[in-house]
C-alpha positions as CSV (number, residue, x, y, z in Angstrom):
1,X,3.4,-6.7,62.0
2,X,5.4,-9.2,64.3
3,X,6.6,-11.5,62.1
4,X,10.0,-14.0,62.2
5,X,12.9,-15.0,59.9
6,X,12.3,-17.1,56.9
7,X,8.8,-15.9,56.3
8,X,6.8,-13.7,53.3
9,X,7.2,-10.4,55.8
10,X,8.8,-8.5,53.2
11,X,6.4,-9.6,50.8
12,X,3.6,-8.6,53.2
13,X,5.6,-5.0,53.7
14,X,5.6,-4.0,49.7
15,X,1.9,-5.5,49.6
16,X,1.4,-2.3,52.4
17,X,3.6,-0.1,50.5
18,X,1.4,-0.7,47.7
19,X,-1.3,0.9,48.9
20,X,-2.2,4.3,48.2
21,X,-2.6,5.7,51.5
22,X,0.3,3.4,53.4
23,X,4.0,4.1,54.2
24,X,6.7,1.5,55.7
25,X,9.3,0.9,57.5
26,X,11.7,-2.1,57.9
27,X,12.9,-4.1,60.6
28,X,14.3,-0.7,62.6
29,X,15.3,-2.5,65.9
30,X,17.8,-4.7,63.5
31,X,20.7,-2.2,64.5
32,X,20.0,-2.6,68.0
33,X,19.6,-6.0,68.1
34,X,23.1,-6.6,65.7
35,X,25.1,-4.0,68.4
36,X,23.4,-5.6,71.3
37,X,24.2,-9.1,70.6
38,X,27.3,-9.3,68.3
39,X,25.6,-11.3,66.1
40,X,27.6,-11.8,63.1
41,X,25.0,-11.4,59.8
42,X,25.3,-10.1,56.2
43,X,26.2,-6.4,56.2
44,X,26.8,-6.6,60.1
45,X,29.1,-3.1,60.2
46,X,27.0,-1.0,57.5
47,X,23.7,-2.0,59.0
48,X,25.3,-0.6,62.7
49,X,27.2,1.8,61.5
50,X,23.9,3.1,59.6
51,X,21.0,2.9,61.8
52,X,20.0,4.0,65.2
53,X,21.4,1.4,67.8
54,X,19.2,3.2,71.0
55,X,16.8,1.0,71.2
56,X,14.7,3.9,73.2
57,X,15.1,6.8,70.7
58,X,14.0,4.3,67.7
59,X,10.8,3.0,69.7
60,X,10.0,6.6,70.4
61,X,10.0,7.6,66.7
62,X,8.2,4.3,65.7
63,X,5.2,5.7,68.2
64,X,4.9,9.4,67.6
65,X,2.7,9.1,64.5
66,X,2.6,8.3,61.2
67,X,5.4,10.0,58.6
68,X,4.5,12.4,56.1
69,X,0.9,12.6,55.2
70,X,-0.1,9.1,55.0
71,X,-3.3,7.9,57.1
72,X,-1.5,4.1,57.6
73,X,1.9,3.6,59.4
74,X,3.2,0.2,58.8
75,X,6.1,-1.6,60.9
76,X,7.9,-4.2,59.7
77,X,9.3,-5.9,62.9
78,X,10.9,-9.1,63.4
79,X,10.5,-10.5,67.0
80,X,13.7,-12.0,67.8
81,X,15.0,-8.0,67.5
82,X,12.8,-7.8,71.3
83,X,15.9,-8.3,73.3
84,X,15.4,-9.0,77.3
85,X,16.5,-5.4,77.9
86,X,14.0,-3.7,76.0
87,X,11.0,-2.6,77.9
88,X,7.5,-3.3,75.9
89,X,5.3,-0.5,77.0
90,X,5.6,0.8,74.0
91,X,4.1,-1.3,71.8
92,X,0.7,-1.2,73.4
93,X,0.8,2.8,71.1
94,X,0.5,0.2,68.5
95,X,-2.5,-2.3,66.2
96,X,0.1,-4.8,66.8
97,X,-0.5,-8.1,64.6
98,X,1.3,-11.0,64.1
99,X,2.7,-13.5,61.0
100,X,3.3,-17.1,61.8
101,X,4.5,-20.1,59.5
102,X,4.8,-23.7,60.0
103,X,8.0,-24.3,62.3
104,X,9.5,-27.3,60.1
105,X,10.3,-24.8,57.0
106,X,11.4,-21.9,59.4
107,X,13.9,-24.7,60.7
108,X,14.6,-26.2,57.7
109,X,15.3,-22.9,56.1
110,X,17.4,-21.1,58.5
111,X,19.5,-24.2,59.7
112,X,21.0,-23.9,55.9
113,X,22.0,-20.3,56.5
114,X,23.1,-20.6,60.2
115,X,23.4,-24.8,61.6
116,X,23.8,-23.3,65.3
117,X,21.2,-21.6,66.3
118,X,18.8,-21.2,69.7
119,X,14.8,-20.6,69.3
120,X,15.1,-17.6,70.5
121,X,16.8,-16.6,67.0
122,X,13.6,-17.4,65.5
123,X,11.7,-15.4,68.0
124,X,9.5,-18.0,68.6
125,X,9.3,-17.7,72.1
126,X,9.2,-14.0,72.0
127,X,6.2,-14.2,69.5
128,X,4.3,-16.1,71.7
129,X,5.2,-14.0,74.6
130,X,4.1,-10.7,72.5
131,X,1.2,-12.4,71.7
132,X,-0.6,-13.1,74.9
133,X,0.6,-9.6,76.2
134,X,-1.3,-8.1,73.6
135,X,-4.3,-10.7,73.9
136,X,-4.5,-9.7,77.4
137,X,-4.2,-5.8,76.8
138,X,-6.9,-6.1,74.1
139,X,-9.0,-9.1,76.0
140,X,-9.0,-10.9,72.9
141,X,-6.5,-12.5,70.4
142,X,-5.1,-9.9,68.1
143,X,-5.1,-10.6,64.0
144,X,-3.0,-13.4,62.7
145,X,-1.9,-14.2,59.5
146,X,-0.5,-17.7,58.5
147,X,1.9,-17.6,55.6
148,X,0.8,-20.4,54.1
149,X,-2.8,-19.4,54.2
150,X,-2.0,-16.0,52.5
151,X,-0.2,-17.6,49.7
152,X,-2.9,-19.9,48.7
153,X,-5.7,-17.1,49.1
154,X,-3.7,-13.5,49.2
155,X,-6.9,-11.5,48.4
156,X,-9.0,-13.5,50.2
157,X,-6.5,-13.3,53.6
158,X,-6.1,-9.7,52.9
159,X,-9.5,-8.7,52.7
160,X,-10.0,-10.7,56.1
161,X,-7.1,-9.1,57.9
162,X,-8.1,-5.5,56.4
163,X,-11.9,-6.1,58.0
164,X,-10.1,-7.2,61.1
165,X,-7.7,-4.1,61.1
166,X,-11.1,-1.7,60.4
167,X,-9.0,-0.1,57.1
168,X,-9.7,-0.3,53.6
169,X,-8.9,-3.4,51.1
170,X,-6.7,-2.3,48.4
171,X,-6.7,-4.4,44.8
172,X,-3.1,-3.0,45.4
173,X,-2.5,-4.8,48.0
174,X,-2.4,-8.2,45.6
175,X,0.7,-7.0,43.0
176,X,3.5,-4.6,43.4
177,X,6.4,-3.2,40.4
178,X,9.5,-5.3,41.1
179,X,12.5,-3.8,41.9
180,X,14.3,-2.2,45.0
181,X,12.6,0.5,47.3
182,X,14.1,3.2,49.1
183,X,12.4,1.9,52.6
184,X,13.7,-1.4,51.7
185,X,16.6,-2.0,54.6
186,X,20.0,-1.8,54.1
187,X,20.7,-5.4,54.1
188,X,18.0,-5.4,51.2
189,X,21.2,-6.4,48.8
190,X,21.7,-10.0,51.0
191,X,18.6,-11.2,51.4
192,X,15.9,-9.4,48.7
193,X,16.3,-10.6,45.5
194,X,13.7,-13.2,45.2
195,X,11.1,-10.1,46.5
196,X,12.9,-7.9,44.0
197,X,11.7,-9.7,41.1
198,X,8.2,-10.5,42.3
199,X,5.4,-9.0,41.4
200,X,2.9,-10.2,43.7
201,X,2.8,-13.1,46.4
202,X,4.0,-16.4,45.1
203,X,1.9,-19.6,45.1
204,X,3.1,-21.3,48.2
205,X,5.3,-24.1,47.1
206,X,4.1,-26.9,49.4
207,X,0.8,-27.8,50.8
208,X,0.6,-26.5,54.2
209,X,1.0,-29.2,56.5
210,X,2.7,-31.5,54.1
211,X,6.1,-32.9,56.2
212,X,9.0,-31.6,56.2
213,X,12.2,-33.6,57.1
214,X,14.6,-32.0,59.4
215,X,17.7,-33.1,61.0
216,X,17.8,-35.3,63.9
217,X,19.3,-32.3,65.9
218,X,16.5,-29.8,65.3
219,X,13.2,-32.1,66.2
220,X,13.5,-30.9,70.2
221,X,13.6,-27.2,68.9
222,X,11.1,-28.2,66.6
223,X,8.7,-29.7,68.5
224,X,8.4,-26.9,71.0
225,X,8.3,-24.3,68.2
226,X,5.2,-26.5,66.7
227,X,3.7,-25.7,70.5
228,X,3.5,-22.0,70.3
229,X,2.6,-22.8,66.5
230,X,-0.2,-24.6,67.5
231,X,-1.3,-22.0,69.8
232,X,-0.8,-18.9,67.4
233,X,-2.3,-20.6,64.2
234,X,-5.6,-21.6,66.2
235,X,-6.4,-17.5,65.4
236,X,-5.3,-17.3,61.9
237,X,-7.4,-15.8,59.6
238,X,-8.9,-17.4,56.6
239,X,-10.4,-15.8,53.3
């Protein structure tokens, strides 16, 4: 699941690891993007220091199979962690699938945590650009879920994307125990304490495509994010 910042991914993850026959994984390029680009984030040394920073050994471990005995492998990726050095063969080993949410409260959202930022950050472009890789591969659009959509209709999107993905709906899927997990990242401690007291997927909080007001020096960002929005969301699922 190719997802970016500021989005219900790690909801969407313990949804998966809810499921009986399911294990996870979390964001395991983060190392190698942190040590790549010097990035300074929450938990920047422990998160390097920690995980695999070879961007080649870690895609090579994400594509050998499934861990352990489960029958369903899922990978929590964030695409602004695809750095222009990586190659991208491997993902086609891959059901690669793809979470989107309106551009305005990505923006909004993220400019509180870090004011100077490029789109890239977001991987907005890189979405896009996994996107139509995979569309091409596959010779039609791959599954897409709109975070909005899922919180106003979780079962409902669920049931849609599981049909889509030919495996099984869980009633699992739709409420988890709160808490920490031991697949939960490293950083889990700076940014998962809303998800650690949730029990399920929060009614959104805003109607989707309700405004949102950002500053003056985001609205060029923002309005070429909204393009590659626009283009994504046109194959989002409903329930």
């Amino acid at each position: 699941m190719w997802s970016g910042p500021r989005n219900i991914s790690t909801a969407l993850m313990r949804s998966f690891e809810n499921r009986p026959d399911c294990r996870v994984v979390d964001e395991p390029l983060y190392g190698c993007y942190l040590d790549e680009t010097g990035l300074d984030h929450p938990g920047r040394e422990d998160i390097v220091t920690a995980m695999d920073c070879d961007w080649r050994s870690v895609v090579q471990s994400l594509c050998e199979g499934s861990p352990g005995d489960c029958e369903l492998y899922y990978q929590k990726h964030m695409t602004q962690h695809l750095l222009p050095g990586m190659g991208l063969d491997w993902v086609d080993a891959l059901e690669n699938c793809f979470l989107i949410r309106e551009p305005r409260r990505i923006i909004a959202s993220y400019a509180r945590v870090r004011p100077d930022f490029v789109l890239e950050e977001l991987g907005i472009p890189q979405q896009l650009a996994l996107f139509e890789r995979e569309a091409d591969r596959l010779g039609e659009a791959p599954p897409v879920l709109d975070s909005a959509k899922t919180l106003a209709n979780p079962e409902g999107v669920l049931r849609a994307f599981c049909s889509s993905m030919q495996i099984q709906f869980y009633p699992e899927m739709l409420a988890w125990p709160t808490g920490r997990r031991d697949s939960d990242g490293i950083w889990a401690p700076h940014w998962y304490g809303a998800v650690e007291q949730s029990t399920g997927f929060s009614a959104p909080t805003a109607v989707s495509g309700e405004q949102v007001d950002i500053p003056e020096q985001y609205l060029a960002l923002c309005e070429e994010a909204e393009a590659v929005y626009a283009r994504l969301s046109a194959h989002a699922l409903v329930g």
